[in-house]
C-alpha positions as CSV (number, residue, x, y, z in Angstrom):
1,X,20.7,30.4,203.0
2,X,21.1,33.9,204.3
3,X,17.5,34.1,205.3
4,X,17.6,30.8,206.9
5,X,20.6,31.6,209.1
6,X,19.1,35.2,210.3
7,X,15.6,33.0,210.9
8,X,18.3,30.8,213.1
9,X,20.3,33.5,214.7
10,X,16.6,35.4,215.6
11,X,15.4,32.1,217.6
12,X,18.9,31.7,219.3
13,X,18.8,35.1,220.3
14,X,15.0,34.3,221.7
15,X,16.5,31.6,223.7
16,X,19.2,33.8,225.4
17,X,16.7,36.2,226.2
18,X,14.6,33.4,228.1
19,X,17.3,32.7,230.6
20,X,17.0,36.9,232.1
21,X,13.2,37.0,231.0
22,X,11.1,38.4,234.2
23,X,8.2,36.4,234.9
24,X,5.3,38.9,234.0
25,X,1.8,39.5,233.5
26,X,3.0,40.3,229.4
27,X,2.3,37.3,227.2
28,X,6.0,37.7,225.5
29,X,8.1,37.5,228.9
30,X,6.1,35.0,230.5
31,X,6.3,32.5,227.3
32,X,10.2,33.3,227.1
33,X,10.4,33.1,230.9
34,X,8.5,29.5,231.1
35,X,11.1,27.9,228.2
36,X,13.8,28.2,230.7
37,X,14.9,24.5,231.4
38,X,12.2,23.3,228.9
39,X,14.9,21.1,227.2
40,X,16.0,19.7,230.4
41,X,12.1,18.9,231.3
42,X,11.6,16.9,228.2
43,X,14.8,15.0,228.9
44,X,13.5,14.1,232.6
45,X,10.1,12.6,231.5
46,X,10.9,11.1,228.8
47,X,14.2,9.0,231.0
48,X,11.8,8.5,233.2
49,X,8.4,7.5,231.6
50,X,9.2,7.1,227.5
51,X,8.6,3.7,226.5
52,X,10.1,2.7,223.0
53,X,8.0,0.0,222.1
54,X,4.8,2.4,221.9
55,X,4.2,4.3,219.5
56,X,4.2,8.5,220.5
57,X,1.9,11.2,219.2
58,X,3.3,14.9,219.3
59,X,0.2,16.9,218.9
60,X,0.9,20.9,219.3
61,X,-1.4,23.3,219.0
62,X,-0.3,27.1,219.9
63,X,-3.4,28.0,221.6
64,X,-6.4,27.7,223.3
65,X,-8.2,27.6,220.0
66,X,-6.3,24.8,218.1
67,X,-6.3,23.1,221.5
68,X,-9.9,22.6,220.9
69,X,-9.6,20.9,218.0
70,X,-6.5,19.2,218.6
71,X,-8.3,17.7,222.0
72,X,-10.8,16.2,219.8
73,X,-7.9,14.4,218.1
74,X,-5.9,13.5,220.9
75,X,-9.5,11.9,222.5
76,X,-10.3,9.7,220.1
77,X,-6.2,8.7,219.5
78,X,-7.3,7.4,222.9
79,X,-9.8,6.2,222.0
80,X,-9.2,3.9,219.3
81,X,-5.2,3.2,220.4
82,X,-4.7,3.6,224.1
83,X,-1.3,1.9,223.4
84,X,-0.2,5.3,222.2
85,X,1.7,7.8,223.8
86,X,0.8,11.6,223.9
87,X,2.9,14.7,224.2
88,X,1.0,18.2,223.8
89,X,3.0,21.0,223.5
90,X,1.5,25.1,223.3
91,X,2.8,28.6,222.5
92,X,1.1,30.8,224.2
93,X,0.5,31.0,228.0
94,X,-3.2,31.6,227.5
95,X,-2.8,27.8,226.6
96,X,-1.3,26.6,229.8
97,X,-4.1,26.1,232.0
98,X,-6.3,24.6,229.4
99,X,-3.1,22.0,228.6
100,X,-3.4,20.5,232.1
101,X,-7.0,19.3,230.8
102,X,-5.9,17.5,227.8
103,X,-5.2,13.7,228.0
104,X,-1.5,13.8,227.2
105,X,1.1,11.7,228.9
106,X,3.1,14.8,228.8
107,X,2.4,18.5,228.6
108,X,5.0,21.4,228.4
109,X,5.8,24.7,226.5
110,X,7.1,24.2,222.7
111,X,10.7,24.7,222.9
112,X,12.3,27.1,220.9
113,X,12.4,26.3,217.1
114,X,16.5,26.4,217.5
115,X,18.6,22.9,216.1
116,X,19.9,22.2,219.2
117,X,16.7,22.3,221.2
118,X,15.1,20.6,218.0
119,X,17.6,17.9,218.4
120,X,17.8,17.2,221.5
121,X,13.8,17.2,222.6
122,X,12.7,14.6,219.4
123,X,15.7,12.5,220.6
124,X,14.5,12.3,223.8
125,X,10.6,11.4,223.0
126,X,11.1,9.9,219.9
127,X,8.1,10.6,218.9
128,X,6.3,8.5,215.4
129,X,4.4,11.7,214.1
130,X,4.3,15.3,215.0
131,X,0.9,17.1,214.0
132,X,0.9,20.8,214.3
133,X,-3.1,22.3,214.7
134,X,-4.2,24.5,212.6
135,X,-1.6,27.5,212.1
136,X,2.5,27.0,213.8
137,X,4.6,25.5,211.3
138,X,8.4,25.3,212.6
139,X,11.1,25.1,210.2
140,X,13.7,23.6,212.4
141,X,11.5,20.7,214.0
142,X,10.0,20.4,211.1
143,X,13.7,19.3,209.2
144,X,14.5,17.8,212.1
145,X,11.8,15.1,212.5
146,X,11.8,14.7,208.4
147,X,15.0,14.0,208.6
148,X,14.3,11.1,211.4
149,X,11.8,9.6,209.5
150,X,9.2,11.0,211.6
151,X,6.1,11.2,210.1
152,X,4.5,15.2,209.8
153,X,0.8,16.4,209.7
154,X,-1.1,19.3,209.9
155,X,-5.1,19.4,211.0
156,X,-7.7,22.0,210.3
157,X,-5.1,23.5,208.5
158,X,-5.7,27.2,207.7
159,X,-3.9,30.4,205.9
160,X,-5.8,33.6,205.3
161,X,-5.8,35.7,202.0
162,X,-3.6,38.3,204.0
163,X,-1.4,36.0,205.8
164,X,2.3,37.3,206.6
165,X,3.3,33.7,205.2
166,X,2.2,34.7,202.0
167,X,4.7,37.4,201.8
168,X,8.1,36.8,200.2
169,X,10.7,36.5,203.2
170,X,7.7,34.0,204.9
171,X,7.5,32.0,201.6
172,X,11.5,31.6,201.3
173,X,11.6,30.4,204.9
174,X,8.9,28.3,205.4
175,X,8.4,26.3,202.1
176,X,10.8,24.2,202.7
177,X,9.2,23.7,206.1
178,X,5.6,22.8,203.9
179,X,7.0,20.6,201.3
180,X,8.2,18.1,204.3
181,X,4.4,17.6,205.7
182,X,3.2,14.1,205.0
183,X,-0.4,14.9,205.3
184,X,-2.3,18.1,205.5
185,X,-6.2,18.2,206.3
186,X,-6.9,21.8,204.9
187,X,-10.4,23.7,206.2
188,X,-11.4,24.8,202.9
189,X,-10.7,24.0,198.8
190,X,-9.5,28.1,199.4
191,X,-6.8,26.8,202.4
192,X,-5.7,24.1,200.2
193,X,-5.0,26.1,197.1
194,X,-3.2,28.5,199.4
195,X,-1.0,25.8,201.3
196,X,-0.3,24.3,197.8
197,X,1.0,27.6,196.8
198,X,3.4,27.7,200.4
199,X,5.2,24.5,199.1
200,X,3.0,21.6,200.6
201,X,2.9,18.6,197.9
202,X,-0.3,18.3,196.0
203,X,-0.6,14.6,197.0
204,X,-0.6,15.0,201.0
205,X,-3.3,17.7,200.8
206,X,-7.1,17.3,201.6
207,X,-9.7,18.8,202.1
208,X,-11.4,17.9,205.4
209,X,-13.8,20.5,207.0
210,X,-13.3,22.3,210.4
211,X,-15.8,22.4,212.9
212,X,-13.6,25.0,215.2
213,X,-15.0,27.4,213.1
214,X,-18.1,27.3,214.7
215,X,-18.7,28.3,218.3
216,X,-18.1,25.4,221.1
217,X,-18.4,25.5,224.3
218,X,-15.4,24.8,226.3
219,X,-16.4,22.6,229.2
220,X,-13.4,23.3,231.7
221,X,-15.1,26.4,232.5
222,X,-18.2,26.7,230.2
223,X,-17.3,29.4,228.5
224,X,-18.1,30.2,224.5
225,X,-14.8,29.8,223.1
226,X,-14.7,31.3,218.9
227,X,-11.6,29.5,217.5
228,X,-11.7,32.0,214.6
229,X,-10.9,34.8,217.4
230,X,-8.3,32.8,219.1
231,X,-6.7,31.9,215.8
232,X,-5.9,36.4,215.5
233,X,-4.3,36.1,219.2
234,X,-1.5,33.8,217.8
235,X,2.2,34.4,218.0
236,X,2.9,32.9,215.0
237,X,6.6,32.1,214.0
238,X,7.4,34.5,211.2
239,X,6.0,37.5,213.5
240,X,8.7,35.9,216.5
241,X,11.7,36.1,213.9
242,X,10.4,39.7,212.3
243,X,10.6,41.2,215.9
244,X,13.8,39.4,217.0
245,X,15.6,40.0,214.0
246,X,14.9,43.9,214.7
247,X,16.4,44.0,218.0
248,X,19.2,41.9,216.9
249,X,20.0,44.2,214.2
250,X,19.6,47.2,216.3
251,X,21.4,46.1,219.3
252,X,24.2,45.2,216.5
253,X,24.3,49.0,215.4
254,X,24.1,49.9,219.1
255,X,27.2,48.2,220.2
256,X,28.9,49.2,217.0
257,X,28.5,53.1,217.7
258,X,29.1,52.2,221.3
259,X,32.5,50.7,220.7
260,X,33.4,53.4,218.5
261,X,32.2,56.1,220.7
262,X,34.4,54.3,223.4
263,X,37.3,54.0,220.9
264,X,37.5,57.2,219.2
265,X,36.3,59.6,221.9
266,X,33.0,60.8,220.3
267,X,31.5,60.1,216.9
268,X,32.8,62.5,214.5
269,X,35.5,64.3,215.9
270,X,38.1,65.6,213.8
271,X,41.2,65.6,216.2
272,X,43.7,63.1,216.5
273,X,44.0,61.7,219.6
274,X,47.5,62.4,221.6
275,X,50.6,60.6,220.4
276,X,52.4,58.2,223.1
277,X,55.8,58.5,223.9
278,X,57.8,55.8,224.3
279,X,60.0,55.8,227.9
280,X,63.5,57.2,227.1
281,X,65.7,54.3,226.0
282,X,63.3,52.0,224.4
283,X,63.7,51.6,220.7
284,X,61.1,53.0,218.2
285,X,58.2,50.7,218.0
286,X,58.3,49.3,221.3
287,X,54.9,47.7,223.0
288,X,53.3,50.0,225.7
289,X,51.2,48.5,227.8
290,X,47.3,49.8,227.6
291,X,44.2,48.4,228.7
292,X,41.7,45.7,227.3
């Protein structure tokens, strides 16, 4: 519980910082600085262009290297049921070019992973599945959608001997996250016995192969894309709530000392500070003003 509610206060404080973020060249401030209003652009479309009688795919992949794969998903949803609606979300602004080139009804930044935004973006798109590519796995849209009845995947599915998530803190938080999946395609028998041991259930895990492991050509701009390089340049959640639980904490000491710095005079000093007199007449005890 007390892990789960720092993971929460970390992603709200993420959120706040999006609405001062400077739009930058640095990957950080530009993905904070693009979720500003990203709620209230999922609202719009979805009033304007949702229609409840067809189904609605939620495919996200982080990246540019899961969006590879996940293209080849959301193709051949197209395909084979062209009554279905897409929405592809991303993570990282590397991704945002290469989104406009996917064949999604809609296509936007993830919001952040906080209940409200969780809430309030799967009630507007009612989506019937939400399948994460490869790595992201989001606690809060994940409970969220489960919670809905929405049905959860996971393609190409992929956690390296030395993954963070392995880690105990990553475990606590996320299993919960894992055991909600409905269906996981794992790369490898090694990738399966690993998500297994995250919290997926043995019955929704499979073993189905991952061709992003070898090099394709992206043809956009015809450039040699290596999935397995783009998979290092991910921002993946646990390393968002490790950095932003730091500054929290830190900016918590920092106002602490300040306050008492501001209170006290200085930090440490041993004199008393000067008594008040009360104005002749008043009775001992009686309110002086100060300030706030």
């Amino acid at each position: 519980m007390l892990l789960r509610g720092g993971y929460d206060g970390a992603v709200n404080l993420a959120r706040a910082a999006s609405l001062v973020a400077p739009t930058t060249n640095g990957k950080v401030l530009r993905s904070f600085a693009a979720r500003r209003g990203v709620r209230a652009r999922f609202q719009a479309w979805a009033a304007l262009n949702r229609d409840r009688s067809r189904p609605l795919l939620w495919m996200h992949a982080p990246s540019v290297g899961e969006g590879l794969q996940a293209r080849e998903v959301v193709n051949r949803v197209r395909e084979r049921r062209p009554e279905v609606q897409i929405v592809y979300t991303f993570y990282s602004p590397s991704a945002e070019q290469f989104a406009r080139d996917i064949a999604a009804d809609y296509r936007d930044y993830l919001p952040f992973d906080t209940m409200g935004d969780a809430r309030a973006t799967i009630t507007a798109i009612a989506p019937t599945a939400f399948v994460y590519s490869k790595l992201d796995l989001w606690p809060n849209f994940t409970r969220v959608a489960s919670l809905r009845g929405i049905r959860l995947g996971m393609i190409s599915a992929t956690v390296s001997p030395g993954s963070k998530r392995r880690g105990f803190m990553a475990r606590r938080l996320l299993r919960e996250a894992y055991s909600r999946l409905d269906a996981v395609g794992a790369i490898s028998d090694d990738d399966a016995a690993r998500i297994l041991e995250l919290g997926a259930r043995p019955e929704v895990v499979f073993v189905t192969g991952d061709k992003g492991f070898f090099e394709q050509r992206d043809p956009a701009n015809g450039l040699a894309i290596s999935l397995r390089d783009e998979c290092a340049k991910i921002a993946r959640p646990i390393q968002l709530f490790y950095v932003v639980f730091y500054l929290a904490v830190f900016g918590l000491v920092g106002g602490c000392l300040a306050y008492l710095y501001r209170t006290r005079g200085a930090i440490g000093t041993s004199e008393a500070p000067p008594a008040v007199e009360a104005n002749p007449g008043e009775p001992p005890g009686a309110p002086v003003d100060g300030l706030r």
